[in-house]
C-alpha positions in Angstrom: 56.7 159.3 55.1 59.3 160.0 57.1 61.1 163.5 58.3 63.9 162.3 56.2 61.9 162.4 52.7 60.1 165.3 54.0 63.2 167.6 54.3 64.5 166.3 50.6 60.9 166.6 49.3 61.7 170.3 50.3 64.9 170.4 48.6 63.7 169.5 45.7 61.0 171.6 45.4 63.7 174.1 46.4 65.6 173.3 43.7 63.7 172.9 41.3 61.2 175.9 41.0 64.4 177.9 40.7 65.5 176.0 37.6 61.6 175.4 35.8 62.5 171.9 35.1 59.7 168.9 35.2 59.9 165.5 37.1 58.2 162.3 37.0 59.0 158.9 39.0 58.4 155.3 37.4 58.3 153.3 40.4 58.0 149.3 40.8 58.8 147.9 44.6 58.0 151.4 45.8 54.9 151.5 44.5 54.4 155.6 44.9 56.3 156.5 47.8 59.0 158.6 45.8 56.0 160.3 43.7 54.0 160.7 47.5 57.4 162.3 48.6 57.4 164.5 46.0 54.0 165.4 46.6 53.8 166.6 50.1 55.0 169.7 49.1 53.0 172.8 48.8 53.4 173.7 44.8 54.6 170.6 43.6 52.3 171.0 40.8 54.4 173.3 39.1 56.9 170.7 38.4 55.6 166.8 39.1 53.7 166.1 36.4 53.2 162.5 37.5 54.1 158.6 37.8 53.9 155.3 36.8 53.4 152.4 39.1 55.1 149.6 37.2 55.0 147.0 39.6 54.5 144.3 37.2 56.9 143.4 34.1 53.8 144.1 32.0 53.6 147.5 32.7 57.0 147.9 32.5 56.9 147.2 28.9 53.2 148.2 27.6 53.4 151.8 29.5 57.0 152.7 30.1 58.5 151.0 26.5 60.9 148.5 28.5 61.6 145.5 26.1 60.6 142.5 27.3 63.6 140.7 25.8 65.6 142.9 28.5 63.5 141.8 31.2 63.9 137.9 30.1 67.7 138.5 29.6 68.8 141.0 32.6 65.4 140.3 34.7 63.0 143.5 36.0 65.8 143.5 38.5 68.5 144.8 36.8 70.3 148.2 36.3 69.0 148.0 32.6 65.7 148.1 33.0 65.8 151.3 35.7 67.7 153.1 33.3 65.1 152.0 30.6 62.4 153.2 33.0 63.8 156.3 33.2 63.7 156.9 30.1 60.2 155.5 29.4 59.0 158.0 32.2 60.6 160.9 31.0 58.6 160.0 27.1 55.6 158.8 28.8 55.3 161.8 31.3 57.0 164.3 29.0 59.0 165.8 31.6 62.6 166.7 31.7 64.3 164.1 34.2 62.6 161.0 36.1 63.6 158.5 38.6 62.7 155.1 39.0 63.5 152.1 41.4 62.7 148.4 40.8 63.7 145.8 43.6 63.1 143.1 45.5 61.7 144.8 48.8 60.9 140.9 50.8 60.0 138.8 52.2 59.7 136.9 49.1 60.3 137.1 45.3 63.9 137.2 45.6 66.7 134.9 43.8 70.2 132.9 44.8 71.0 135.4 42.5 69.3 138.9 42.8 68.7 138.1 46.9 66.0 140.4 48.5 66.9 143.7 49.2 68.3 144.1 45.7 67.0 147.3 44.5 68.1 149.1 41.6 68.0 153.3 41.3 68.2 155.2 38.2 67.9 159.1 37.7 68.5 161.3 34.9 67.7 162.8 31.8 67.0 161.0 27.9 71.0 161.8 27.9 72.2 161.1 31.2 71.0 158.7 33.7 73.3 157.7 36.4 72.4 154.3 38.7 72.5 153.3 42.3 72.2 149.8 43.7 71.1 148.9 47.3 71.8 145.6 48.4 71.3 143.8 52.1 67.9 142.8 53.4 66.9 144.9 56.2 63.2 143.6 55.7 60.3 144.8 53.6 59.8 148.2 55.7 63.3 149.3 55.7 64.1 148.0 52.5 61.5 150.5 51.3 62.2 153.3 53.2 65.8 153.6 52.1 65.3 152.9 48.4 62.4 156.1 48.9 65.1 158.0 50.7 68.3 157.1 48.2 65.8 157.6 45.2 65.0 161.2 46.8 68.6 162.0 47.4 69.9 160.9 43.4 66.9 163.1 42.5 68.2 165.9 44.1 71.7 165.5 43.7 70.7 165.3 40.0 68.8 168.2 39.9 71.5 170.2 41.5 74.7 169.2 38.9 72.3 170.0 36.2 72.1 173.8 37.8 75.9 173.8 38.3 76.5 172.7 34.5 73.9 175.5 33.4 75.9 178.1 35.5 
């Protein structure tokens, strides 16, 4: 993890133990960065209450409720299906607000279409999940890193509007 995450990790914590909310990630190219982000910080407990690895289209649909008939229409690639993973998370892990990324981190696996180094972010709530989509192929590593790091960022930026709308 790098000092990047670390410091949002921290804001998020931050952020949240003032406002008692819960967080979960439902993560597919990342494959638990976000949730390890999260993590790292002393007390975490108090509002992770966990993640999904969905890094197959099975899992997407048997444990986070994403319909397959989206994934064969939109592909597992799509801002659709991170919105719907969202969602799946936050019924799944019963928590307030999730985040979820699914990509094509490289080499391989992308499409004329969807290249590598499309990744799709969502964030929210049941009501109000907001997307972010990274595109370019910086190679896997990068490709990873910065979806962690963006994912970390909506998460917090999230977290913070939802304070400001409460005030």
């Amino acid at each position: 993890m790098d000092f990047e995450d670390k410091i949002l990790s921290r804001e998020i914590g931050k952020t949240i133990w003032e406002s008692g909310i819960t967080i979960g990630t439902a993560e597919s190219c990342t494959g638990g960065r976000i949730a390890e982000a999260v993590i790292s910080i002393p007390g975490a407990s108090s509002y992770f209450k966990g993640g999904v690895i969905s890094y197959s289209d099975e899992l997407k649909v048997s444990m986070l409720g994403v319909d397959k008939e989206l994934i064969d229409a939109k592909t597992s690639v799509s801002e659709e299906v991170a919105v719907e993973m969202v969602k799946g998370a936050i019924r799944v892990l019963n928590v307030d607000c999730a985040v979820s990324v699914t990509g094509f981190a490289g080499p391989g696996g992308g499409t004329h279409d969807i290249p590598v180094g499309t990744i799709w972010i969502a964030c929210g709530s049941e009501n109000d999940v907001r997307t972010k989509k990274l595109e370019g192929d910086q190679g896997r590593d990068l490709n990873l890193a910065n979806a962690t790091s963006q994912a970390l960022q909506m998460l917090l930026d999230f977290i913070e509007s939802q304070k400001k709308e409460e005030a």
